[in-house]
VOPAGU-2260 file (C-alpha; in pm, 1 decimal, decimal comma):
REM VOPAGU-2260
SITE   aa  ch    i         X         Y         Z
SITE  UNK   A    0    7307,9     610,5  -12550,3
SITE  UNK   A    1    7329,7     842,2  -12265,3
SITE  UNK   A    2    7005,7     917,8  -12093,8
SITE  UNK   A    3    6956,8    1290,4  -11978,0
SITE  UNK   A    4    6877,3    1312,7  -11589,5
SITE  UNK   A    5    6525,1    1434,1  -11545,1
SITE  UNK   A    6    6597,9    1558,4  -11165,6
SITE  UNK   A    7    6844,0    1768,2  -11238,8
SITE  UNK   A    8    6805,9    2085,6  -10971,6
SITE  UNK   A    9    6906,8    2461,0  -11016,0
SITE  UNK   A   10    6935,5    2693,7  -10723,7
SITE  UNK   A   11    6687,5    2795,5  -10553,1
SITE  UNK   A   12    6455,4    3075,7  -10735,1
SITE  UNK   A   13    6097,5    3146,0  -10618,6
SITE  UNK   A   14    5853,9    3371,3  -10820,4
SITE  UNK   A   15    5772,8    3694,2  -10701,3
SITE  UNK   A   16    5424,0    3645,6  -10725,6
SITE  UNK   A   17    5457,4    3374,8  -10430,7
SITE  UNK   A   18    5577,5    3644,8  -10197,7
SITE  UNK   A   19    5227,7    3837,5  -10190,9
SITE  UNK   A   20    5060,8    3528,3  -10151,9
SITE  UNK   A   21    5313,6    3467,9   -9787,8
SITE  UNK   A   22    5254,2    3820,6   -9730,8
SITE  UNK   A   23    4885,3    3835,3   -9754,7
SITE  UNK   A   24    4851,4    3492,2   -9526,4
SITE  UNK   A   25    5078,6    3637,8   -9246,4
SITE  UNK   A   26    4874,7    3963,4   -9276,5
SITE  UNK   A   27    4551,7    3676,4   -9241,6
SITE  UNK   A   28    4432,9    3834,6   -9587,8
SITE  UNK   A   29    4428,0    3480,7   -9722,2
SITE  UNK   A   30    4361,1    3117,0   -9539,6
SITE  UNK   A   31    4641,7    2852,0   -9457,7
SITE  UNK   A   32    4493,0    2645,9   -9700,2
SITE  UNK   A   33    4504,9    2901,0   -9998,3
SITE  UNK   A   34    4878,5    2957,0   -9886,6
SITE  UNK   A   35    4952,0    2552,3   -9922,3
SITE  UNK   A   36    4787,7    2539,0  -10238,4
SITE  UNK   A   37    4995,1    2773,9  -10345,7
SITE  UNK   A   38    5318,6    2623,5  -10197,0
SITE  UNK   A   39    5163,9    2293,7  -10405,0
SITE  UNK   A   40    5197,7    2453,9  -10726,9
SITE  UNK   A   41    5562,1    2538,8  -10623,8
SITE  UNK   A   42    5626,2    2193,7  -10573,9
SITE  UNK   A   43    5461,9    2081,7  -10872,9
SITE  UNK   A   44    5621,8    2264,9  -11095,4
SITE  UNK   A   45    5952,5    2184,9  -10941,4
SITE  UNK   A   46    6000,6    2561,7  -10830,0
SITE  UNK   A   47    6077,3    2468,1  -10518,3
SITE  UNK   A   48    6358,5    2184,4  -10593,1
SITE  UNK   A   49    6250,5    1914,7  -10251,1
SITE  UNK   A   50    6505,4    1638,0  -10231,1
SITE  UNK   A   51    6201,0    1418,1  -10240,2
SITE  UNK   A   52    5839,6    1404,4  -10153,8
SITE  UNK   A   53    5713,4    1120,4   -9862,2
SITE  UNK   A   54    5404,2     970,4   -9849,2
SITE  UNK   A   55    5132,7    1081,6   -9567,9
SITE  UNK   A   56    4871,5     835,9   -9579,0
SITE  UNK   A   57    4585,2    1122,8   -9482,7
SITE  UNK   A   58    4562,8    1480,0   -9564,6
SITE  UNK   A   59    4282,7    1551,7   -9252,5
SITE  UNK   A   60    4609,9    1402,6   -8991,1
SITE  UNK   A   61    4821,3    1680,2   -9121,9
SITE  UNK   A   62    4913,1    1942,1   -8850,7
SITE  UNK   A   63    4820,9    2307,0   -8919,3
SITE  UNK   A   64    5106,8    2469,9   -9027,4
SITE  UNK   A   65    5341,5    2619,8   -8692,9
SITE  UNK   A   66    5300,7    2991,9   -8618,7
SITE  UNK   A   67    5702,1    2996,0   -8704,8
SITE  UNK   A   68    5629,4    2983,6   -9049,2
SITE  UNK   A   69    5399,1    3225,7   -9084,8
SITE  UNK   A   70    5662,4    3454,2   -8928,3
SITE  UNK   A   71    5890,7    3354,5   -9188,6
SITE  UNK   A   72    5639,5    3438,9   -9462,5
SITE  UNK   A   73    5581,2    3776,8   -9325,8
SITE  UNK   A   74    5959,3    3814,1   -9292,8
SITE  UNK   A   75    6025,4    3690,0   -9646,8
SITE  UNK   A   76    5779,5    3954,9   -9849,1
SITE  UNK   A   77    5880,4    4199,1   -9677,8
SITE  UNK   A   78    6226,1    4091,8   -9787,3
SITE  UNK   A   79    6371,3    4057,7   -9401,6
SITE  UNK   A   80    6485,0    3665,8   -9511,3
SITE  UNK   A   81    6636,0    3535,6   -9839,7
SITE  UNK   A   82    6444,0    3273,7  -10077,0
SITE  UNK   A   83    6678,1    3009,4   -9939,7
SITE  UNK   A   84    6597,1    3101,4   -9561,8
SITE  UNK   A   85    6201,7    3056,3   -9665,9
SITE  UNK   A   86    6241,8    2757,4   -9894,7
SITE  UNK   A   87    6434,6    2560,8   -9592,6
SITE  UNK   A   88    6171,5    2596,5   -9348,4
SITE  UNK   A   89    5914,6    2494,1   -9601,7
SITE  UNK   A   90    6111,5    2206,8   -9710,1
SITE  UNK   A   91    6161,2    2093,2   -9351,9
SITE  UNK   A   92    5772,5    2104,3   -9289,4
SITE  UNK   A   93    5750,8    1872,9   -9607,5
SITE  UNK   A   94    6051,3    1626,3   -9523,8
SITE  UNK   A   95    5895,1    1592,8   -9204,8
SITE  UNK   A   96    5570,4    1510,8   -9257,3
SITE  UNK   A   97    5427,1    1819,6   -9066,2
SITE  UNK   A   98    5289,0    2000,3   -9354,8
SITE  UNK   A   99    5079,8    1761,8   -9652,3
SITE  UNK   A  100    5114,5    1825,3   -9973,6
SITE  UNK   A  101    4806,1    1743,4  -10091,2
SITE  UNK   A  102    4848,9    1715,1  -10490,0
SITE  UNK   A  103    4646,9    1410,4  -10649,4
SITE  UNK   A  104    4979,3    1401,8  -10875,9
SITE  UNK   A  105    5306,7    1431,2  -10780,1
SITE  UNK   A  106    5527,3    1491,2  -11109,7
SITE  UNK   A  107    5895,2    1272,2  -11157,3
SITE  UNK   A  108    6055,1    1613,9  -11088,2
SITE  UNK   A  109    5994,6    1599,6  -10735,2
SITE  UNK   A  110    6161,7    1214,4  -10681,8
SITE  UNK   A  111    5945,0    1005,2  -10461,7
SITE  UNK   A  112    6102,1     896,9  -10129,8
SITE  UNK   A  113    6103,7     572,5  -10073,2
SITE  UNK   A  114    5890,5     373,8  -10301,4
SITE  UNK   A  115    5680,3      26,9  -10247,6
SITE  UNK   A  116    5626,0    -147,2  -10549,3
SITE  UNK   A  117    5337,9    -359,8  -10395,6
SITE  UNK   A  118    5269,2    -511,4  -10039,2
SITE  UNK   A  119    5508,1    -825,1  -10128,0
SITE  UNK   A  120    5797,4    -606,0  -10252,9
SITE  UNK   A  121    5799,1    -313,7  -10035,4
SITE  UNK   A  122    6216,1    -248,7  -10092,3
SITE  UNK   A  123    6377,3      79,2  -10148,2
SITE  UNK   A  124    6486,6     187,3  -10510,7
SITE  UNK   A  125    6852,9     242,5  -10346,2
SITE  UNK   A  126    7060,8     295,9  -10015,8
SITE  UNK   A  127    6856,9     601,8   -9952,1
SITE  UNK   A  128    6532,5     523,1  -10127,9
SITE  UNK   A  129    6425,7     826,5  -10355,2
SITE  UNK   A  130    6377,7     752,8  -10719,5
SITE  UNK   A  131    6704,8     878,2  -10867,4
SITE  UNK   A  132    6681,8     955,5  -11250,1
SITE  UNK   A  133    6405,6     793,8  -11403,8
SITE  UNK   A  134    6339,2     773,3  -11808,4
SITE  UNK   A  135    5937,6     845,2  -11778,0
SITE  UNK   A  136    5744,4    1066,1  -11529,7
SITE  UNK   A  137    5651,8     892,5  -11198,4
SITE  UNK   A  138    5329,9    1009,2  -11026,9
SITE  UNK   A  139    5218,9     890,3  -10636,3
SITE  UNK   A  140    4928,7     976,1  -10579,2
SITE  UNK   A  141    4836,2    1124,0  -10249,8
SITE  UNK   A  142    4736,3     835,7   -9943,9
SITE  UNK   A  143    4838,3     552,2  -10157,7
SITE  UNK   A  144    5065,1     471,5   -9871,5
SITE  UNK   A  145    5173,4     132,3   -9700,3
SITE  UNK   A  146    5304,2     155,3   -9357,7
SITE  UNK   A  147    5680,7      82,0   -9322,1
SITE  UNK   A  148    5901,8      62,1   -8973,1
SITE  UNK   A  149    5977,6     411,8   -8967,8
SITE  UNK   A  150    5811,3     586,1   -9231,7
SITE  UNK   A  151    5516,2     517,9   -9541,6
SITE  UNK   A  152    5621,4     435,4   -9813,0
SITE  UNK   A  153    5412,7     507,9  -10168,0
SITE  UNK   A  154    5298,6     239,5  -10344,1
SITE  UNK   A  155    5176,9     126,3  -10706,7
SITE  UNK   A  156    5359,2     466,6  -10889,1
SITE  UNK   A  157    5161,1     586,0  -11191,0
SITE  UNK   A  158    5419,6     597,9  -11499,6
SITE  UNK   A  159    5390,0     859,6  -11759,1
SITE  UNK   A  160    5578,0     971,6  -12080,4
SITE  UNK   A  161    5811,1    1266,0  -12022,7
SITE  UNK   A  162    5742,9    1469,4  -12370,7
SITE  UNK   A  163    6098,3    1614,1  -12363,5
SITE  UNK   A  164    6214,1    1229,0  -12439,4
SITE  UNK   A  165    6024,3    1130,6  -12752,4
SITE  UNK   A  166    6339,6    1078,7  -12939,6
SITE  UNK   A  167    6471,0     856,0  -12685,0
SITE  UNK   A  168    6121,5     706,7  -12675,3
SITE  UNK   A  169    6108,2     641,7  -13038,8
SITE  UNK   A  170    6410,8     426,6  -13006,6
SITE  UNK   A  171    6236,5     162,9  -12759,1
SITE  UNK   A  172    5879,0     229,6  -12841,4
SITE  UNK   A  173    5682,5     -19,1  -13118,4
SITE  UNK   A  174    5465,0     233,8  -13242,0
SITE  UNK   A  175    5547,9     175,3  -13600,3
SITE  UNK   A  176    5729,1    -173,4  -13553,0
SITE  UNK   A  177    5582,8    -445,9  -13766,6
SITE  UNK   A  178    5647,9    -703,5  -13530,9
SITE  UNK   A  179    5362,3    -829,8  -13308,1
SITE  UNK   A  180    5386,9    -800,4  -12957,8
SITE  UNK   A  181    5198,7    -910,6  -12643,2
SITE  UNK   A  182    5175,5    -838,5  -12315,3
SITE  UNK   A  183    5067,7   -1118,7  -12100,2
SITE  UNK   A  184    4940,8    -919,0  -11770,8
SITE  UNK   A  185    4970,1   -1147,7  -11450,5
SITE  UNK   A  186    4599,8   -1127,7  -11312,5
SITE  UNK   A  187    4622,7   -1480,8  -11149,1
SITE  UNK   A  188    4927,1   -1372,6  -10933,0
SITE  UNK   A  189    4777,5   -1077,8  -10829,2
SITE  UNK   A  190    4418,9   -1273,0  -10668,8
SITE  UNK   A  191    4713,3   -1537,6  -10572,1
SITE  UNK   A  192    4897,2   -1254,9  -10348,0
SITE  UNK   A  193    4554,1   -1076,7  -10219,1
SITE  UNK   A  194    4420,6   -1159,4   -9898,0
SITE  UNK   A  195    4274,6   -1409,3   -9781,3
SITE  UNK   A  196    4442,6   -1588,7  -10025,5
SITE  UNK   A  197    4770,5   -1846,0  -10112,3
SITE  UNK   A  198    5002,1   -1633,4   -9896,1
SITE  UNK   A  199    4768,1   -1618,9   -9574,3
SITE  UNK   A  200    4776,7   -2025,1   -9653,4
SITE  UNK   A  201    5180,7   -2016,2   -9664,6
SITE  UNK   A  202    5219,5   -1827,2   -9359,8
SITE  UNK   A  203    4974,4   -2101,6   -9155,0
SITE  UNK   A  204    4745,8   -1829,0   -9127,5
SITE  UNK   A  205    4395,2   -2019,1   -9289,1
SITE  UNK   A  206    4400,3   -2367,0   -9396,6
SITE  UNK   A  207    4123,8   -2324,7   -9674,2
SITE  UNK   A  208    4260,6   -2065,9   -9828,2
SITE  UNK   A  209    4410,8   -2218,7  -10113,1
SITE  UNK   A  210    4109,3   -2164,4  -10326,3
SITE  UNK   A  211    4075,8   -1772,5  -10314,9
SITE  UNK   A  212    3781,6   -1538,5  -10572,4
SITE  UNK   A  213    3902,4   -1322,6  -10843,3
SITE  UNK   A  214    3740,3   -1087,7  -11035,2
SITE  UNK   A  215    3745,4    -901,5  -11384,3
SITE  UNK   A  216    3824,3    -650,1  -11495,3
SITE  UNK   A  217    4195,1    -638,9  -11432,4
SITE  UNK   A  218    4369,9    -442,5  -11093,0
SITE  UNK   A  219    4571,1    -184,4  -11261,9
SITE  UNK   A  220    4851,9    -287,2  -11052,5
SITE  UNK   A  221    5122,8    -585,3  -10983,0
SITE  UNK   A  222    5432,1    -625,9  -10841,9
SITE  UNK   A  223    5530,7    -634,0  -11236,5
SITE  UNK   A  224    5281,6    -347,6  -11282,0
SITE  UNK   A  225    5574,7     -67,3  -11373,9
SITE  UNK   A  226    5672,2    -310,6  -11654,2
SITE  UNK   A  227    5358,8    -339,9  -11798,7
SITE  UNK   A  228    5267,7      49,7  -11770,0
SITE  UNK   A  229    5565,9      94,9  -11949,6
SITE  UNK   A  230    5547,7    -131,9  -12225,7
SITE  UNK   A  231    5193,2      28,1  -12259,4
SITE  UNK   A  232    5330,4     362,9  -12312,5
SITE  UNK   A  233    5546,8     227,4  -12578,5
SITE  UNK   A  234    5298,5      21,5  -12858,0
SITE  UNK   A  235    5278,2    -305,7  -12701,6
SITE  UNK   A  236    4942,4    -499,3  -12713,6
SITE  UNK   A  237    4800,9    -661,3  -12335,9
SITE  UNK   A  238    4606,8    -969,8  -12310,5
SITE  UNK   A  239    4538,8   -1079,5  -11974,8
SITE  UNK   A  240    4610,0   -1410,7  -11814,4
SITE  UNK   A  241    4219,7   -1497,3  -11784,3
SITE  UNK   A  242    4210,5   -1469,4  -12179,1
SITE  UNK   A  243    4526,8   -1673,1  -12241,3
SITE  UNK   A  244    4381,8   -1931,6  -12040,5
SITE  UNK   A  245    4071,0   -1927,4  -12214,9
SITE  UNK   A  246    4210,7   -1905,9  -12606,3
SITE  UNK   A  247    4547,9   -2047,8  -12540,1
SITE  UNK   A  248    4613,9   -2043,9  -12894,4
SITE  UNK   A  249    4586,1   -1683,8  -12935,3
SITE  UNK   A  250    4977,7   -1656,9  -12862,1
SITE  UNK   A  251    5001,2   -1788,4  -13179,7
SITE  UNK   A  252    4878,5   -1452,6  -13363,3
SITE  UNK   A  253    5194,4   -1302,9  -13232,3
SITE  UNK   A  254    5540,0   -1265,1  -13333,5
SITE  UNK   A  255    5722,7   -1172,4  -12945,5
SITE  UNK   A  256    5542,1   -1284,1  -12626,4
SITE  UNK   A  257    5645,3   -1144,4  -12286,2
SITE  UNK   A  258    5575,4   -1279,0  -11943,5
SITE  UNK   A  259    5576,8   -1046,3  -11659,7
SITE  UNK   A  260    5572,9   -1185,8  -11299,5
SITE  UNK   A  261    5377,1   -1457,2  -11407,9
SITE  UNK   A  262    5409,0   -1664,1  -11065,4
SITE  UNK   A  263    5052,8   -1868,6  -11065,9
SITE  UNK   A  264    4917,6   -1998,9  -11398,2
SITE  UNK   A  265    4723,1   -2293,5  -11581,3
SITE  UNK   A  266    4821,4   -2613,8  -11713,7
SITE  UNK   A  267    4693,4   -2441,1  -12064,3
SITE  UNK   A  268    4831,5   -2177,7  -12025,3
SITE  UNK   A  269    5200,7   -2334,7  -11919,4
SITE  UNK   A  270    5215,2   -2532,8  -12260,4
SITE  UNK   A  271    5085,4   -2245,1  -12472,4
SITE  UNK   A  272    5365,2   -1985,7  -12332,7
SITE  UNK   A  273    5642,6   -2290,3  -12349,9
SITE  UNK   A  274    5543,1   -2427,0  -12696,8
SITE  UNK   A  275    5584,3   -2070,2  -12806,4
SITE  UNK   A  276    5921,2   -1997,5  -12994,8
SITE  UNK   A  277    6008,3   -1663,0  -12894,2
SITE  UNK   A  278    5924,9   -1584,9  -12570,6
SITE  UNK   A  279    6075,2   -1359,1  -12295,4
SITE  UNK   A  280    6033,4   -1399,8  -11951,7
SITE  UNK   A  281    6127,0   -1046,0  -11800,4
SITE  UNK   A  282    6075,5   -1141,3  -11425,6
SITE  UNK   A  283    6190,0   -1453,4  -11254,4
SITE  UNK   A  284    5947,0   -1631,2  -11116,5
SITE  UNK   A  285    5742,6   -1673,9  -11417,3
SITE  UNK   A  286    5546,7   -2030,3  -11436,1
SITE  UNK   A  287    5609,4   -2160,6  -11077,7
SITE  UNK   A  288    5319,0   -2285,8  -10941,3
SITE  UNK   A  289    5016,6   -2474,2  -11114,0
SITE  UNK   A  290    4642,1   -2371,2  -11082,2
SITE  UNK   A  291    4270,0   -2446,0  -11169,1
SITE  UNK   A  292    4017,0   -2197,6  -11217,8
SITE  UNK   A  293    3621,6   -2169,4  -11191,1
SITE  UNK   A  294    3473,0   -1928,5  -11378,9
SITE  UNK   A  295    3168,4   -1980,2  -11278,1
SITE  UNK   A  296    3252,1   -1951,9  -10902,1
SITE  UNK   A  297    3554,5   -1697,2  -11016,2
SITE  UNK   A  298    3792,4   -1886,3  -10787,6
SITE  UNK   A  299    4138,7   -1999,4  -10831,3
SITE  UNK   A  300    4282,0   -2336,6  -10674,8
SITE  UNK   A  301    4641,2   -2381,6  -10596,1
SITE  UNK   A  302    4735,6   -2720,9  -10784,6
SITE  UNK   A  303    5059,5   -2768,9  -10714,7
SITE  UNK   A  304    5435,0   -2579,4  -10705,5
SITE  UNK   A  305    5544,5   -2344,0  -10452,2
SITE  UNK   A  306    5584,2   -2670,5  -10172,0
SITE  UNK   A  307    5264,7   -2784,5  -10240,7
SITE  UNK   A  308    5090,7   -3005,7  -10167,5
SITE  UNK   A  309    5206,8   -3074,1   -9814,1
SITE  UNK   A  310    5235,5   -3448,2   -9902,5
SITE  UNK   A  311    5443,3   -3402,3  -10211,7
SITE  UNK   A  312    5607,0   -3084,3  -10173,2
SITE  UNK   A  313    5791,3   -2940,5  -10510,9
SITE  UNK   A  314    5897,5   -2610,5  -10562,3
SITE  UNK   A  315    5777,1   -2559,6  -10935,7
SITE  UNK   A  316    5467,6   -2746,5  -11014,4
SITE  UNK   A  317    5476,3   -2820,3  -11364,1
SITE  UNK   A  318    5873,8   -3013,1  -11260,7
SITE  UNK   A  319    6027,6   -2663,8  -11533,6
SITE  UNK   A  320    6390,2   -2748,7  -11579,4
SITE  UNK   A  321    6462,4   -2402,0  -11687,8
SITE  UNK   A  322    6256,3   -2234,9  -11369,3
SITE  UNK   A  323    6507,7   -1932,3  -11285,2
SITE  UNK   A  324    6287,1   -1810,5  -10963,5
SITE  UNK   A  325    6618,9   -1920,5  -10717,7
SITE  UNK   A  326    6835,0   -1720,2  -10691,9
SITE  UNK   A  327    6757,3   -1439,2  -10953,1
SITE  UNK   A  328    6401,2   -1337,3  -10845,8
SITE  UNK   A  329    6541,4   -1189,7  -10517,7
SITE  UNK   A  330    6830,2    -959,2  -10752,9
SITE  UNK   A  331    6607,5    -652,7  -10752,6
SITE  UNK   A  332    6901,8    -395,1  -10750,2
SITE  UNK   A  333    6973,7    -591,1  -11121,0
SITE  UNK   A  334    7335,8    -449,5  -11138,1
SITE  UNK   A  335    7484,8    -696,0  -11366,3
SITE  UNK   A  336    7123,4    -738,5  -11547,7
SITE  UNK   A  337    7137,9    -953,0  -11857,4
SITE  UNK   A  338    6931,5   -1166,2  -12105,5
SITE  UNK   A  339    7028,1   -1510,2  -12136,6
SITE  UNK   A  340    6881,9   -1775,4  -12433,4
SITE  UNK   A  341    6650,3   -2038,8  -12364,5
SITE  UNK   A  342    6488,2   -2280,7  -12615,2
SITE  UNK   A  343    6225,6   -2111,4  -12665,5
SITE  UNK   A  344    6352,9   -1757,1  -12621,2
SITE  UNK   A  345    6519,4   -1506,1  -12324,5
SITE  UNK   A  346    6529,7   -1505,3  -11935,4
SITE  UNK   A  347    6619,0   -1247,1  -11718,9
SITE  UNK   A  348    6885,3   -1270,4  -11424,3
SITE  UNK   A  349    6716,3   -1037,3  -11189,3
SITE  UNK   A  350    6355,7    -868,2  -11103,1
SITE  UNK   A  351    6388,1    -565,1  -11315,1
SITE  UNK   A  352    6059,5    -401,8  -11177,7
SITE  UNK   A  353    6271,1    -124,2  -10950,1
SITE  UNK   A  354    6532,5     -35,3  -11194,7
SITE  UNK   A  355    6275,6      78,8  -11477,6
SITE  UNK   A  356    6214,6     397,7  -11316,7
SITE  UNK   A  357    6511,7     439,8  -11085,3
SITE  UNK   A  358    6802,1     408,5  -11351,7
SITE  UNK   A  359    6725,1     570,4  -11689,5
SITE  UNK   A  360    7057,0     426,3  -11919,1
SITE  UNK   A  361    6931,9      81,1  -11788,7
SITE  UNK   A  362    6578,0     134,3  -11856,9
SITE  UNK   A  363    6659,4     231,6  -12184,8
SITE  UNK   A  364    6866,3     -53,1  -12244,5
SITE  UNK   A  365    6639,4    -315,5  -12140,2
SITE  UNK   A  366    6343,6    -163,1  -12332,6
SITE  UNK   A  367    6572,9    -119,6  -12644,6
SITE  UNK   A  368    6650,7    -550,4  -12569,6
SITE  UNK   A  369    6315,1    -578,0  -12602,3
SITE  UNK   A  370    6225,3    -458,6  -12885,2
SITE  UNK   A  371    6543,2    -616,3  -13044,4
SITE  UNK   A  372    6517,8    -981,5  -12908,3
């Protein structure tokens, strides 16, 4: 099936109604900040078509906007400049980060430049970084920014059902499937990859930080946290990690497990997901290292995996002969993407988490596995 592209721009066509509103600012009938709100709803509603929206960590940094513009605005209702000639030096304010568009959502129509999926995988969606053609709306929302060399980038994108697609959805979705699904959200990894935690350990930064505290209820985001939004959005049924741990036999209620980036997890809960017979593991790096955890302290203990213990280093702690972290986990452009049978059910050749809202045919075509496998 060919996927329609969401992003799709047509010329350049403001309302007329926006042209008071620039006229009444440069006459000072109106504030700046009534002007930008209205510019907002412009970009919104993808009436003014940016390339892409960046991320500006905080709306009170944002210059005022230069007296140039306001010239421009006077200009353009009074019909001295073309839409095009206004649009430009509004889109230049945005692109550069001198203007702030301060939206809490920002909708899929207006692609999001450069996006960070979480602190550990802060890579681009492609050679220029915007989100391309995505099969769901993708939100930012406004300062959820990480730092990069050169720019911020947004992190943890909000995913959303685009209600022109609910055909295409319908295909994918297990709304009315009998089977039964589950979700098995990666809560463990996350409180493994916060800090303090196992990664200020690896980089020699604390020695007792292999123990670290976690909490409940669940962070809304991973670095597998698209996947599992998604698979939300279409019928599928979450448990956490904490709960498999705690009831590992509960996997046996269902008909399809699958295992997100599932890096850090229990001896229980290792033999529950492996003794399972139909099972697939969407990320790489699924079942890699070995932990303990206190519930009544809330702390998790790094066991073993992940070239530890210093003594005895290993790289997956439970000694998994079908552990596909190396080299696959690090694929994350997933070009050549397949599913591949295991004994007890499907791997994945790549990290899939960027392409589920950058490429909509493959989206659809790994959801549509998934519901199939």
């Amino acid at each position: 099936m060919l996927i329609p592209n969401s992003l799709a721009q047509e010329e350049v066509q403001l309302p007329d109604w926006i042209k008071n509103v620039a006229g009444w600012w440069s006459n000072d009938m109106i504030s700046e900040n009534e002007f930008l709100n209205a510019i907002e709803y412009l970009v919104n509603n993808n009436i003014i078509p940016l390339d892409a929206i960046p991320c500006t960590p905080f709306a009170e940094n944002s210059t005022a906007v230069p007296s140039w513009i306001k010239n421009n605005a006077g200009w353009w209702a009074t019909e001295q400049i073309t839409d095009t000639a206004f649009y430009t030096g509004i889109k230049y304010l945005i692109d550069e980060q001198i203007i702030f568009i301060d939206n809490k959502k920002i909708k899929s129509q207006v692609p999001l430049h450069t996006v960070a999926f979480s602190p550990a995988w802060s890579v681009n969606t492609n050679e220029i970084g915007y989100v391309t053609s995505s099969l769901f709306e993708v939100y930012g929302i406004i300062g959820n920014c990480i730092p990069a060399e050169e720019y911020y980038l947004w992190e943890n994108p909000i995913v959303g059902l685009n209600p022109n697609y609910m055909e295409i959805y319908n295909e994918i979705a297990i709304w009315n499937d009998p089977t039964k699904a589950v979700v098995v959200y990666p809560m463990f990894t996350f409180f493994a990859y916060d800090e303090p935690g196992f990664y200020t350990y690896y980089r020699g930064e604390c020695d007792d930080c292999t123990t670290t505290k976690f909490t409940d209820p669940r962070p809304m985001y991973t670095s597998s946290g698209i996947a599992h939004q998604i698979l939300t959005l279409l019928g599928y049924y979450t448990i956490s990690d904490i709960e498999l741990d705690k009831n590992p036999s509960i996997l046996q209620e269902y008909d399809k497990v699958i295992m997100l980036h599932n890096e850090y997890v229990t001896r229980a809960m290792f033999d529950a997901v492996t003794s399972h017979p139909n099972v697939i593991y969407l990320y790489p790096n699924a079942l890699y290292a070995e932990i303990e955890v206190n519930y009544v302290d809330e702390t998790i203990t790094l066991i073993r995996g992940h070239d530890y213990p210093p003594e005895d280093p290993v790289a997956n702690g439970f000694d998994w002969e079908l552990d596909n972290t190396h080299p696959y986990e690090y694929d994350s452009e997933c070009l050549t993407m397949e599913f591949y049978k295991i004994e007890n059910g499907w791997m994945t050749n790549c990290y899939p988490e960027n392409v589920l809202i950058v490429d909509a045919q493959v989206s659809f075509d790994i959801l549509k596995t998934i519901k199939d496998l």
